[in-house]
C-alpha positions as CSV (number, residue, x, y, z in Angstrom):
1,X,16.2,20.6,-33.4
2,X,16.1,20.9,-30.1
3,X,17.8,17.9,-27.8
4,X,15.7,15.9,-25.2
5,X,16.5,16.6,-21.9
6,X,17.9,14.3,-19.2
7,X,14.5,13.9,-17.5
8,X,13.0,12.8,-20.4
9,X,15.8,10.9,-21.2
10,X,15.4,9.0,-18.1
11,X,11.5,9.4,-18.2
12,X,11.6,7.6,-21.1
13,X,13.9,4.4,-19.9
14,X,11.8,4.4,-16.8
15,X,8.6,3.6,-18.6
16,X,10.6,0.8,-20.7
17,X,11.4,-0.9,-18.1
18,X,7.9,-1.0,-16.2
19,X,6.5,-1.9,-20.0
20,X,9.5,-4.7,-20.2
21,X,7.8,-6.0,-16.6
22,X,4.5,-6.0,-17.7
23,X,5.2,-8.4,-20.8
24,X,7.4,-10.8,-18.0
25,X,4.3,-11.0,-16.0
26,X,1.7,-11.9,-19.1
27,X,4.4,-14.6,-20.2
28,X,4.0,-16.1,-17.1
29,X,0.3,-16.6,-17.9
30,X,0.9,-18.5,-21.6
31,X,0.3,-22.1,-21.3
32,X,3.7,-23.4,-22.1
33,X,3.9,-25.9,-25.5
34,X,5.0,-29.4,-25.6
35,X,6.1,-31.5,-28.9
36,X,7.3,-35.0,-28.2
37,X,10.8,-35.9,-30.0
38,X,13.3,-37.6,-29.3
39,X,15.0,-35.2,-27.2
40,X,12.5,-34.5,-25.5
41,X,9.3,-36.2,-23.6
42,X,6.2,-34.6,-22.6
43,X,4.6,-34.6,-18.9
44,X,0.6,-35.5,-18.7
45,X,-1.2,-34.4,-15.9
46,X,-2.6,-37.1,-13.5
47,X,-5.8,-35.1,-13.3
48,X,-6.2,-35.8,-17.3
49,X,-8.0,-39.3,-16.7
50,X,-10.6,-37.5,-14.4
51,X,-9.8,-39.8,-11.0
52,X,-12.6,-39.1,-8.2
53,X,-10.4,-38.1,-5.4
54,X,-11.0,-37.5,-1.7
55,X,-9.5,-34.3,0.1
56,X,-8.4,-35.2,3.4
57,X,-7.2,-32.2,6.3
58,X,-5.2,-33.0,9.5
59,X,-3.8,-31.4,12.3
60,X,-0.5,-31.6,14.3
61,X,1.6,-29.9,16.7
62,X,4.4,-30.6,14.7
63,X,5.6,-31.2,11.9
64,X,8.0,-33.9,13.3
65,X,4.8,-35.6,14.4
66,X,3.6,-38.4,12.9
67,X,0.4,-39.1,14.3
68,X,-2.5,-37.3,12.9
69,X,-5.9,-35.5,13.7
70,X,-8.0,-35.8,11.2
71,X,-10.3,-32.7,11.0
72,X,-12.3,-33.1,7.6
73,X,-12.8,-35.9,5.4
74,X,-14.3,-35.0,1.7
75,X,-15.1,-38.7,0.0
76,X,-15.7,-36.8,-3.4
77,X,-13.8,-34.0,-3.6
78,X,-14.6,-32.3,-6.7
79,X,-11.1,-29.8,-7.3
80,X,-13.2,-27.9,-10.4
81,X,-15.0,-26.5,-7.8
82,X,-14.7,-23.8,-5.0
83,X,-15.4,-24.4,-1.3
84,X,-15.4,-22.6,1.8
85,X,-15.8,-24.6,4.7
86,X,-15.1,-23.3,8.3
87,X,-14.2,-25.7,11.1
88,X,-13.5,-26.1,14.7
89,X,-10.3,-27.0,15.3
90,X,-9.3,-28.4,18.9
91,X,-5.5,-27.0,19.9
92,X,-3.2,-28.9,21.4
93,X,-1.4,-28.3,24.8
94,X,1.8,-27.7,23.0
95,X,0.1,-25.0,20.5
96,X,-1.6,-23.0,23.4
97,X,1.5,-23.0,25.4
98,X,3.3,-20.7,22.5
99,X,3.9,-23.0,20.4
100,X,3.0,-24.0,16.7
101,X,0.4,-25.8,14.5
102,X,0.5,-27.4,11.2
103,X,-2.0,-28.6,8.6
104,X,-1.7,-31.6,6.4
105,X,-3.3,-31.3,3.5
106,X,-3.8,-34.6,1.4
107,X,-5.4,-36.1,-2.2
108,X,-5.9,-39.1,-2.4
109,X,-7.4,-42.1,-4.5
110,X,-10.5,-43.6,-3.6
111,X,-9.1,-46.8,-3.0
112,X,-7.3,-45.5,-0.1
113,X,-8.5,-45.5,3.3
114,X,-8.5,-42.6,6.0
115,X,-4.4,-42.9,7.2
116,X,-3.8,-41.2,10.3
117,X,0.2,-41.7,10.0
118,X,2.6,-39.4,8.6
119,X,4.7,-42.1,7.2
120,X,2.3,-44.1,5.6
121,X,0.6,-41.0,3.9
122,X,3.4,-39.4,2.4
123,X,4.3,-43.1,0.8
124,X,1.1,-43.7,-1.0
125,X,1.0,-43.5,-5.0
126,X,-1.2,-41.2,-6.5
127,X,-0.9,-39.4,-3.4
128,X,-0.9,-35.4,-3.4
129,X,0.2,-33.9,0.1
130,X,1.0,-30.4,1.5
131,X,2.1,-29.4,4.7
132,X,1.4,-25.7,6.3
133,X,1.8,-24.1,9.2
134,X,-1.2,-22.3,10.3
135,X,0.1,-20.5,13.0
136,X,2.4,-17.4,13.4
137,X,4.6,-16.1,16.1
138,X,3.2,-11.8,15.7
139,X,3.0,-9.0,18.4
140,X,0.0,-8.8,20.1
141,X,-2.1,-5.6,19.1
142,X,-1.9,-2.6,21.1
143,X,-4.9,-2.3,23.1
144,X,-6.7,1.0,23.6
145,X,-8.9,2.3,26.5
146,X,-10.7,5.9,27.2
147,X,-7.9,8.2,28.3
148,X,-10.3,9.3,31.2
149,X,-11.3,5.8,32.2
150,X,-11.1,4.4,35.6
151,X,-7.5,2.8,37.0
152,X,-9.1,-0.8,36.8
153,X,-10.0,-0.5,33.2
154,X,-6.1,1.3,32.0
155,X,-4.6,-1.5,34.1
156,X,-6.5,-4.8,32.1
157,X,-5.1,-3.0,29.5
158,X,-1.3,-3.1,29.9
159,X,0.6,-5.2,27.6
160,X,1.9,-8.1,30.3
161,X,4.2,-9.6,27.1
162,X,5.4,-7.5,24.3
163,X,7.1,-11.0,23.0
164,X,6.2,-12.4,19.5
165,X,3.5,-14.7,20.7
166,X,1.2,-17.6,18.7
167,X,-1.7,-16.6,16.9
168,X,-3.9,-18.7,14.4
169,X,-4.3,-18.0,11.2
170,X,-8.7,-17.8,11.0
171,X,-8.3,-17.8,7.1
172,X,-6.3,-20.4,5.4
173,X,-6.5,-20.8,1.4
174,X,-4.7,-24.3,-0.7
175,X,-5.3,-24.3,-4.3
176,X,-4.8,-27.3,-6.5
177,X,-3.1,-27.1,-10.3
178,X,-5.9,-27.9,-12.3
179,X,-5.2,-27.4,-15.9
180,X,-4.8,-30.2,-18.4
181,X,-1.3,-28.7,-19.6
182,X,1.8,-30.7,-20.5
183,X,5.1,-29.9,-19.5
184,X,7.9,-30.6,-21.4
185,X,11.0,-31.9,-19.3
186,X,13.1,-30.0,-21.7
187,X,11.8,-26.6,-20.8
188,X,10.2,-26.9,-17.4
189,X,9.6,-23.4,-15.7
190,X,12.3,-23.3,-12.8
191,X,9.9,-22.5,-10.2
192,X,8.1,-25.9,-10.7
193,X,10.7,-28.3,-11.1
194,X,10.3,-29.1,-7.1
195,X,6.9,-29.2,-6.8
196,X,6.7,-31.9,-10.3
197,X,5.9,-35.9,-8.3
198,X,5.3,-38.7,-11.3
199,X,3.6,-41.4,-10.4
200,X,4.0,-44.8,-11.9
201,X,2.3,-43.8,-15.4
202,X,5.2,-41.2,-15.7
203,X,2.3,-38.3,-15.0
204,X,2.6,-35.6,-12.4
205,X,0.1,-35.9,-9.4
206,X,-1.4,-32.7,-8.9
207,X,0.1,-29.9,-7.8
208,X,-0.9,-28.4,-4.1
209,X,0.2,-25.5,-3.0
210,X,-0.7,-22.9,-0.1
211,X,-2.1,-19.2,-1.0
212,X,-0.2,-16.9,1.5
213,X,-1.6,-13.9,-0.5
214,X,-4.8,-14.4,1.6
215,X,-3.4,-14.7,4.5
216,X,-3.3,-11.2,5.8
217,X,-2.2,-9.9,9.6
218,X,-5.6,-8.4,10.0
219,X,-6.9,-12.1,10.5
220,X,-4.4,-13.5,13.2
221,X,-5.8,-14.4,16.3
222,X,-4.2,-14.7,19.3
223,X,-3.7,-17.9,21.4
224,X,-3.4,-18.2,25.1
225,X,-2.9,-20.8,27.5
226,X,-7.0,-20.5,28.1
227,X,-7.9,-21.3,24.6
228,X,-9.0,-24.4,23.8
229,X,-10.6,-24.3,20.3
230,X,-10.9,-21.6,17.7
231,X,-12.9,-21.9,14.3
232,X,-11.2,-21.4,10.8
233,X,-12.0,-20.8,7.5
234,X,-10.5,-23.1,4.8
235,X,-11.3,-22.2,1.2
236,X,-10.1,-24.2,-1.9
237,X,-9.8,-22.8,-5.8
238,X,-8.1,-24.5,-8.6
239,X,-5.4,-22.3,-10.3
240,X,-4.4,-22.2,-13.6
241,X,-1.2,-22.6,-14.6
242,X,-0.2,-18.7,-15.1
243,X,-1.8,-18.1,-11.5
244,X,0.0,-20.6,-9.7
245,X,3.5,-19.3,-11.0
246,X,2.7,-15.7,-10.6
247,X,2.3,-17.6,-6.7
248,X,5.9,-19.1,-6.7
249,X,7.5,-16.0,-7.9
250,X,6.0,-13.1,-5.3
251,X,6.6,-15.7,-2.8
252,X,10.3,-15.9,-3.2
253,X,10.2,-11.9,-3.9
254,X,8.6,-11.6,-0.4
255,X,11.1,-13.5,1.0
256,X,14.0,-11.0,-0.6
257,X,11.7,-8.0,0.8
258,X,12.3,-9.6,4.4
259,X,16.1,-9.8,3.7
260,X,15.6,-5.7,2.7
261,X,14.6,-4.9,5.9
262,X,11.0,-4.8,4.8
263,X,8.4,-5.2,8.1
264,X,5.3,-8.0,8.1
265,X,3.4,-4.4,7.3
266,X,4.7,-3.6,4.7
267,X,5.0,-6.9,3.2
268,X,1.2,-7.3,3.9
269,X,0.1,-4.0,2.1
270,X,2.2,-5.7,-1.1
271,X,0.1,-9.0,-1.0
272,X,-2.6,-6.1,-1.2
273,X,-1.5,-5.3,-4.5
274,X,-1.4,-9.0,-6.0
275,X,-4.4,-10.5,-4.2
276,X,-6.3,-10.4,-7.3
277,X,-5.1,-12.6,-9.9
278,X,-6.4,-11.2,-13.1
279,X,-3.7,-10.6,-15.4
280,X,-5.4,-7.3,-16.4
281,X,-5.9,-6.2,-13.0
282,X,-2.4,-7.0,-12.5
283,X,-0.8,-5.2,-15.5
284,X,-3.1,-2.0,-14.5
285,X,-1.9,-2.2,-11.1
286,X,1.9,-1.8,-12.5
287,X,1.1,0.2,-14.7
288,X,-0.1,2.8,-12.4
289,X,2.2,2.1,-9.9
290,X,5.1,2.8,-12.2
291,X,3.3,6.3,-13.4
292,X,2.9,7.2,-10.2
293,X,6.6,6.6,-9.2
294,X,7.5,8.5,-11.8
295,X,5.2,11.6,-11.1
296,X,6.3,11.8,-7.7
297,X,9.9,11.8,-8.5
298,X,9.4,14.5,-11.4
299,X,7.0,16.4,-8.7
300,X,9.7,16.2,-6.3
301,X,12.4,17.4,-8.4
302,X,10.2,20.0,-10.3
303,X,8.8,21.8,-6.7
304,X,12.6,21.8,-5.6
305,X,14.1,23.5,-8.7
306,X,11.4,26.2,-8.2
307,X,11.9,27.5,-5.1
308,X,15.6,27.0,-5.3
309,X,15.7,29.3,-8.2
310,X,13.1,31.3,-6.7
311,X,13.7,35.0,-6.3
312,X,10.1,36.4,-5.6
313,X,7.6,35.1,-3.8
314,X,4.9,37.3,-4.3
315,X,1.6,35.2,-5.4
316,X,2.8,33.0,-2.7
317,X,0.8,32.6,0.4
318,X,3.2,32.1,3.3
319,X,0.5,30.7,5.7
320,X,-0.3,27.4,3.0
321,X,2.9,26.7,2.8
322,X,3.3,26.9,6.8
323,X,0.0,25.0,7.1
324,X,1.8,22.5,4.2
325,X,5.1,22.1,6.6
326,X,2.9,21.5,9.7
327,X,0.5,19.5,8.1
328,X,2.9,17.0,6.7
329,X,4.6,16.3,9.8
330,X,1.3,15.3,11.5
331,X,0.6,13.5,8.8
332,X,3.6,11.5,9.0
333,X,3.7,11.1,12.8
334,X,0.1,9.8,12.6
335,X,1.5,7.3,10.0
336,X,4.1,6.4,11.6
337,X,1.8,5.7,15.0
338,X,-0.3,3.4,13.1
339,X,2.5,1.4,12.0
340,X,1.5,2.0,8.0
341,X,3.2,0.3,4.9
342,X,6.7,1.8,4.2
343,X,4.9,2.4,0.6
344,X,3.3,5.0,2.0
345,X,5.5,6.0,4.7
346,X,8.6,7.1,2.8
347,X,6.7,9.0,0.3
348,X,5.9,11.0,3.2
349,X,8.9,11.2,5.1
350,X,10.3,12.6,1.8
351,X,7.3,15.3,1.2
352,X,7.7,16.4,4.6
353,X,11.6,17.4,4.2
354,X,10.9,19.5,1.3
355,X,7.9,21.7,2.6
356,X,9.9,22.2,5.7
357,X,12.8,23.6,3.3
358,X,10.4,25.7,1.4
359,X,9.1,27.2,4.6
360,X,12.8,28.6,5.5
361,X,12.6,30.2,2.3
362,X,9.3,32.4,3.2
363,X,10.3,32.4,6.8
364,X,13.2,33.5,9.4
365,X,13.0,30.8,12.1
366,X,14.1,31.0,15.1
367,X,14.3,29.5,18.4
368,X,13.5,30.5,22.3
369,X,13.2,29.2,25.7
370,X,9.4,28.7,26.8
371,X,6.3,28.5,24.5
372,X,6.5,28.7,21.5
373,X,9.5,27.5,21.5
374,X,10.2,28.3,17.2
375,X,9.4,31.7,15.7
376,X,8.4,32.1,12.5
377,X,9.1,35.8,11.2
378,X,8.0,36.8,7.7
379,X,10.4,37.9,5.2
380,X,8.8,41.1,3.1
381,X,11.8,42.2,0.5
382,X,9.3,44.1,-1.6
383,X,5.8,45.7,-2.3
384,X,4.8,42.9,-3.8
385,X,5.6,40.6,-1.2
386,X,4.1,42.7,1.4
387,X,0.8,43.2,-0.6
388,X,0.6,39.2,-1.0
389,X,1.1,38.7,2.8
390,X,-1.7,41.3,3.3
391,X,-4.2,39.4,1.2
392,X,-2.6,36.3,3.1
393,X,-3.8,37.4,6.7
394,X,-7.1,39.0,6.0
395,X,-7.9,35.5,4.5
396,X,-6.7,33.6,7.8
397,X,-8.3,35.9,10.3
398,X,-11.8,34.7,9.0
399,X,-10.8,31.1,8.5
400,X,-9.2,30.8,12.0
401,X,-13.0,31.8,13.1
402,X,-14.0,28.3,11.7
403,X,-11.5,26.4,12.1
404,X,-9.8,26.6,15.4
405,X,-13.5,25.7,17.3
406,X,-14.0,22.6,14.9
407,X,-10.5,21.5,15.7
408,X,-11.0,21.7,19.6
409,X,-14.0,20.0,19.1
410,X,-13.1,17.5,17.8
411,X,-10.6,16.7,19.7
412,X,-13.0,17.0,22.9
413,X,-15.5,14.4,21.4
414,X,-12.6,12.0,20.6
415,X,-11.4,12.3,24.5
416,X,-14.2,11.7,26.1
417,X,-15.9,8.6,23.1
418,X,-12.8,7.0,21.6
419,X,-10.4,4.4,22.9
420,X,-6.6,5.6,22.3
421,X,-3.6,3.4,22.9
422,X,-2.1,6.5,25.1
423,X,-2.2,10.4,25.2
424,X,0.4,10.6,22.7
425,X,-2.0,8.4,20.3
426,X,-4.6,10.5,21.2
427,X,-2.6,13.9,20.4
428,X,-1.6,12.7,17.1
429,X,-4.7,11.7,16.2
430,X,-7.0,15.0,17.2
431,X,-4.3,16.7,15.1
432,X,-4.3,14.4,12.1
433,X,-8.1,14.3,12.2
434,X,-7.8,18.3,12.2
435,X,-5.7,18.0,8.9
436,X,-7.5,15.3,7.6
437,X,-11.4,17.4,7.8
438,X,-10.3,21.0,8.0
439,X,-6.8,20.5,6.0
440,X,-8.9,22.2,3.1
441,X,-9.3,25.3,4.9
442,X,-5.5,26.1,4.5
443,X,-5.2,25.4,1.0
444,X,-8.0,28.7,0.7
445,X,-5.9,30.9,1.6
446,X,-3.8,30.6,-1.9
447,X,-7.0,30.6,-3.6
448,X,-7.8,33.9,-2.0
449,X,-4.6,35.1,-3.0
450,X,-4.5,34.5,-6.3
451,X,-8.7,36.0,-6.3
452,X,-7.5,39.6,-5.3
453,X,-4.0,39.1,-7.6
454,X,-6.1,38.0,-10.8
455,X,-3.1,35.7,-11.1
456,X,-1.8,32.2,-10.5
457,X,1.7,32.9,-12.5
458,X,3.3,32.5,-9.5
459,X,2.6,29.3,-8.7
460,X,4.9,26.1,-9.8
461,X,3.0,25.0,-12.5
462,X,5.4,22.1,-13.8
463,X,5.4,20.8,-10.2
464,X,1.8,21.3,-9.8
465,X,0.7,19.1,-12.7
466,X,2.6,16.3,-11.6
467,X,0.9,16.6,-8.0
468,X,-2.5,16.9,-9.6
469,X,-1.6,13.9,-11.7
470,X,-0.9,11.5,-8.7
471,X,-3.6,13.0,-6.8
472,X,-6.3,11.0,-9.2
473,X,-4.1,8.5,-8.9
474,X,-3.6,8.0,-5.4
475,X,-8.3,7.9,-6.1
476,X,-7.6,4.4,-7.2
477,X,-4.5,3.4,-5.2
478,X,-6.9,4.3,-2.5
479,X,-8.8,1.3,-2.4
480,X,-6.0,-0.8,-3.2
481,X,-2.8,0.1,-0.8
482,X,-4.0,-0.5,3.1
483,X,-3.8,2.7,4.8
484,X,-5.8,4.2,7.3
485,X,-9.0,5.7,6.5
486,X,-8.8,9.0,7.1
487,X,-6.0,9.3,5.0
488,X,-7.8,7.5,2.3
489,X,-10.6,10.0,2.3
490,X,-8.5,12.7,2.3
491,X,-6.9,11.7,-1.0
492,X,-10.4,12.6,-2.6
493,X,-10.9,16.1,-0.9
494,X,-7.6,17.0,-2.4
495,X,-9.0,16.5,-6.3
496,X,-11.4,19.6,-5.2
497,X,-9.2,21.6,-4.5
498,X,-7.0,20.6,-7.6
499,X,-10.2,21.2,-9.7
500,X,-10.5,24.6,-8.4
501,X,-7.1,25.7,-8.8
502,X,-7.2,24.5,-12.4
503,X,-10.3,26.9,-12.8
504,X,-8.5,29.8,-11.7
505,X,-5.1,28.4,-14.2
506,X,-8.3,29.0,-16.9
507,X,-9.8,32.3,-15.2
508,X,-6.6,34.5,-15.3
509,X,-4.4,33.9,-18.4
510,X,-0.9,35.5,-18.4
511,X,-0.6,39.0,-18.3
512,X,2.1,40.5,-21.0
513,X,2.2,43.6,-19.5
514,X,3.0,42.9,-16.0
515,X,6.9,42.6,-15.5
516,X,6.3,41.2,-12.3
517,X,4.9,38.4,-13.8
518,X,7.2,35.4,-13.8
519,X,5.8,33.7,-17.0
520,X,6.6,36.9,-18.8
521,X,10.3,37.4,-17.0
522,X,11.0,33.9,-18.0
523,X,10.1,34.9,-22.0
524,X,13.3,37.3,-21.5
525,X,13.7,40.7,-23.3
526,X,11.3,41.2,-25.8
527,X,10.4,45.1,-27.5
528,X,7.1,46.4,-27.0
529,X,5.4,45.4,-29.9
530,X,6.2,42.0,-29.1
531,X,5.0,41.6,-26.2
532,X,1.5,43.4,-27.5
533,X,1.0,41.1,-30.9
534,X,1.4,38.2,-28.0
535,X,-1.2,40.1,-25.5
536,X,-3.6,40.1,-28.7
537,X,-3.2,36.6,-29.6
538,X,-4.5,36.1,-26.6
C-alpha cells in the first residue's frame, strides 16, 4: 500500500478547511433559538406588534451638526417592502468646498412629528436612527484624450489636483432587520450586541444598518466648488437575520484587508464577490474560489517540477513558450495600468516569473547595445530538438503573414478613434489587445507540432490538467471578479484551445516503441515483450 503524498496530504487539509468555512457561513444564516428560564430572558422584536412607521432622510454637513435638512418624508413607510427612490439633493457650501456629507436616516412612530434637530431625534422612544456618510474622499479618474488631438484638448485634460478629493456616493442602500426573531440575552451573536436599543416594553427597536456592499467606486461622483446639486439613488430592502450578520462580519473583514495593505480596488472587486446574498450563491462562490486556489498552486508547482527535471525538449515548441513569456508580461503591464484587483494581479505577477524561467531553459539570452536590445538564441542539443524547432518555424513563418498586419492594425485604428490616458497607455494597450485577439495564433504553433510529431507525450500533462481545470473556471469567475473586458473574453478563447489540445491527448495515444518518448522513459527498463503485450493492450 502505497502512502499519500505530501500534496495530497496538504490537498486534502486545504479543502477541509474551505468545507469548515462554508458550514461557518450557513450557521450564520440559522435563526438563532430562544427558551425563557430563569437564567435567561428572551428579546421580542418591536416590529412584532406591526407599528405603522414613517421613514424620515436628512442631510448635514456634519455629523457634529445638529440642525437638519430634511430631504424625504415617507408618512407610511412600509419596511416589508422594497423601494428605490432617487432624489435631488442640494450640497452645502462646506461639502463642495472638499468637504463631507452625511445622511440621517430615521423610524419613527406616527405620533411623532417631522424633528429637524439632532438632539431631539436621537432622544425619541421607539425611535430607530442611522447616520452615514455619503461622501468619500477618492482620486479623481484619469482622463483620456486622442493622442493626436489638438494642444487645447491634451491641456483640459491635465490632472490640476492628484489629491484625494470629495465625491458623492449616486447609490446609497440602508436595510432594516425585519424578521420576527427573538434573541436570547444569554447567547446574543457578538456582532449585534451594539446595534440591540430596548425600548420601554424591554423589545429591541429595529435594527438599521447601511449596505456598503453596494456601494461600489464605479458610482462616485466627483464634487467641485461649481456643483450645486447632484441626484442620488436611495434604495431600501429588509434583511433577514442571516443577511444582516453575514453584513457585520465582511465589514469588519474589510476593515482588516485595509490594515493588509489591501487598495479601495481590490477591496471593491471582493464586495463583488459577496454582493449577492444568497447563501447558495455564496457557498458556490467559495467553493470555487477555494478549487481554484488550489489548482493554481498544484498548476504552479506541477509546470515547475517539469521543466526543472526536464532533460529534452523535443515536442516542445520554443516560439509558444516565447510567445507565453512575452505575452504574460503584457498582460500583466496592461493589468497593472488599469489599476485591477490584486486578485487578479498577483496570480499574474506569479505566471509571468515562471514562463520567463521556462524560456531560459529553451533559450540562450543575451544582451547588446542598440535594438534589440535581448537575444534570444536557440539551444538544439539533439536531432530531435532540431527536428521540433524545424516544424516550429515553418509553422510561424505562415502565421506571422496574419498576424503581424492584424496587430499594426489594430493598433492604427486605436490611435487615430480611442481616447488613451498617455502613449504609454496607448502602447500597452495595442499590445494587450494584440494578445488578447491574436494570442490564439501562438498557441498553433504547438498544435502544429505535435500534428507532424503524431505526439503530445512531451507535453506536461499533470500541469496541464490543472490549467485546463481553472480555465472553465476562470468561465464563471469571469462574470463575477471585476476585470477588464478584454481579459474577460479572453478567458473563453482559451477553453478552445484547451478543447483542441485534449483532442490531440485522444488522437495520438503513447507510443511503446519510441524510446524518445518520455511516458515510456518514465515506465523505466522493461524487456521487449513487455513493452509489446502493453502496445497491444492498447
Amino acid at each position: 500500500m502505497t502512502r499519500p503524498s505530501i500534496t495530497v496530504i496538504l490537498s486534502c487539509l486545504f479543502m477541509i478547511y474551505i468545507l469548515n468555512d462554508l458550514w461557518s457561513l450557513a450557521r450564520l444564516f440559522i435563526p438563532p433559538k430562544c427558551s425563557d428560564d430563569s437564567s435567561n430572558t428572551c428579546l421580542e422584536s418591536y416590529l412584532t406588534s406591526k407599528p405603522t412607521l414613517q421613514l424620515f432622510l436628512y442631510t448635514s454637513s456634519n455629523v457634529n451638526i445638529k440642525n437638519l435638512n430634511l430631504i424625504y418624508h415617507n408618512k407610511g413607510f412600509d419596511y416589508t417592502q422594497p423601494f428605490n427612490k432617487v432624489l435631488e439633493i442640494n450640497l452645502p457650501k462646506e461639502t463642495t468646498q472638499n468637504g463631507s456629507l452625511v445622511l440621517t436616516v430615521a423610524l419613527l412612530d406616527k405620533i411623532h412629528t417631522l424633528k429637524k434637530n439632532w438632539d431631539e431625534l436621537k432622544f425619541l422612544d421607539n425611535a430607530a436612527v442611522e447616520r452615514i456618510y455619503i461622501t468619500k474622499y477618492a482620486k479623481p479618474q484619469a482622463k483620456t484624450f486622442n493622442l493626436l488631438g489638438s494642444d487645447k484638448e491634451k491641456s483640459n485634460t491635465k490632472e490640476e489636483n492628484v489629491k484625494p478629493v470629495t465625491h458623492l456616493k449616486s447609490k446609497v442602500k440602508f436595510n432594516v432587520f425585519a424578521d420576527d426573531v427573538k434573541l436570547s440575552t444569554k447567547e446574543l451573536p457578538p456582532e449585534l450586541v451594539r446595534l440591540i436599543r430596548l425600548n420601554k416594553q424591554n423589545k429591541y427597536l429595529p435594527i438599521l444598518q447601511y449596505n456598503f456592499l453596494e456601494s461600489r467606486l464605479d458610482d462616485l461622483v466627483l464634487i467641485t466648488p461649481k456643483t450645486t446639486s447632484l441626484n442620488v439613488t436611495f434604495s431600501y430592502a429588509p434583511i433577514g437575520i442571516g443577511k444582516l450578520r453575514l453584513l457585520l462580519h465582511l465589514e469588519q473583514s474589510m476593515k482588516q484587508l485595509y490594515n493588509l495593505g489591501f487598495t479601495e480596488k481590490d477591496v471593491d472587486s471582493v464586495k463583488d464577490l459577496f454582493a449577492e446574498s444568497n447563501l447558495y450563491v455564496l457557498c458556490l462562490t467559495v467553493l470555487i474560489g477555494g478549487v481554484h486556489l488550489l489548482f493554481d498552486i498544484l498548476a504552479f508547482k506541477n509546470d515547475v517540477s517539469f521543466w526543472r527535471n526536464k532533460k529534452s525538449l523535443a515536442g516542445l515548441s520554443p516560439r509558444s513558450v516565447l510567445w507565453r513569456s512575452f505575452s504574460h508580461a503584457v498582460i500583466f503591464l496592461y493589468l497593472l495600468d488599469e489599476n485591477t484587483s490584486l486578485l487578479v494581479l498577483i496570480p499574474s505577477a506569479i505566471g509571468t516569473l515562471i514562463e520567463f524561467w521556462k524560456a531560459t531553459k529553451i533559450f540562450k539570452i543575451s544582451f547588446k547595445l542598440g535594438f534589440p536590445c535581448i537575444k534570444f538564441t536557440l539551444k538544439a542539443n539533439n536531432d530531435d530538438e532540431r527536428i521540433t524547432y524545424k516544424y516550429d518555424a515553418e509553422c510561424m513563418k505562415y502565421l506571422s503573414y496574419v498576424l503581424y498586419p492584424l496587430c499594426i492594425c489594430g493598433a492604427v485604428y486605436s490611435l487615430l478613434y480611442e481616447p488613451h490616458k498617455g502613449w504609454y497607455s496607448w502602447t500597452i494597450n495595442s499590445m494587450v489587445n494584440g494578445v488578447y485577439a491574436f494570442g490564439f495564433i501562438f498557441m498553433l504553433p504547438q498544435l502544429f507540432v505535435n500534428y507532424r510529431l503524431k505526439s503530445v507525450s512531451a507535453l506536461p500533462w499533470r500541469a496541464f490538467m490543472y490549467k485546463a481545470f481553472n480555465t472553465f473556471i476562470d468561465d464563471i469567475f469571469a462574470f463575477i471578479i471585476t476585470m477588464p473586458t478584454a481579459h474577460r473574453v479572453a478567458c473563453f478563447r482559451d477553453d478552445i484551445i484547451f478543447i483542441i489540445y485534449l483532442y490531440q491527448r485522444w488522437l495520438y495515444p503513447i507510443d511503446y516503441s519510441r524510446v524518445d518518448d518520455p511516458d515510456v522513459q518514465a515506465l523505466g527498463p522493461q524487456k521487449p515483450k513487455e513493452i509489446e503485450d502493453k502496445k497491444k493492450q492498447e
